[in-house]
N, C-alpha and C positions, 0 to 999 in steps of 0.2 A: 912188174910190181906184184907183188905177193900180201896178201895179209895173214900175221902171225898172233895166237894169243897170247900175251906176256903175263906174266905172275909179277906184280913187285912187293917186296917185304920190306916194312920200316922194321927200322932195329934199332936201339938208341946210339948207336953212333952214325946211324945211315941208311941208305934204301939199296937194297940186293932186288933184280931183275932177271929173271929167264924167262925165255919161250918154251911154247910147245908144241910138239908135234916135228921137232926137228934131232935128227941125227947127231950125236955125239952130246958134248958140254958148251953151251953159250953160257956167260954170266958177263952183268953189267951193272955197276954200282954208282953212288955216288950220295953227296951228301941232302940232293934233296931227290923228288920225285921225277921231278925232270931231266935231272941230271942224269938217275940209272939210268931211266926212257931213254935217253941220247946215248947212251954209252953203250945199251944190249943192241941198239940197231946197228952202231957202227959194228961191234962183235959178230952181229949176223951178216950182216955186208961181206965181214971179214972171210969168218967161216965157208960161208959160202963160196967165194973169191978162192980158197983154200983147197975146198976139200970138194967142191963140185957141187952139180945140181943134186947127186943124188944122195945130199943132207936132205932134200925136200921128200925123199919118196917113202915115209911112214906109213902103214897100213894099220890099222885102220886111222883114220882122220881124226886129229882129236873136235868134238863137234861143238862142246862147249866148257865149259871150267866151271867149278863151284868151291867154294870156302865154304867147310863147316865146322862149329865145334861141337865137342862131344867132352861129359861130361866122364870118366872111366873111374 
């Protein structure tokens, strides 16, 4: 087991999900929050299953994630 940080985005038709700190494109969507959640982990299961351990081997680590807005 691994723990992964996800990003999710509501958007008016739905919720978009990626991780971070992983090799290549995950994306997981669906129509509510739970549903992307379920669907980028299957995609990272997938990916992984796919392309190998070494989607995990990113340097440096991403350590933590933050949302800001900014006024430009």
């Amino acid at each position: 087991m691994r723990q992964f940080k996800i990003i999710v985005e509501k958007h008016p038709d739905g919720y978009v999900a990626y991780p971070l700190g992983l090799k290549g494109v995950v994306v997981g969507q669906g129509d509510t929050y739970e549903e992307a959640l379920a669907d980028v982990k299957s995609a990272i299961r997938f990916h992984i299953e796919s392309f190998g351990e070494e989607v995990l081997e990113v340097e440096p680590p991403v350590l933590e994630a933050f949302v800001a807005e900014a006024l430009i």
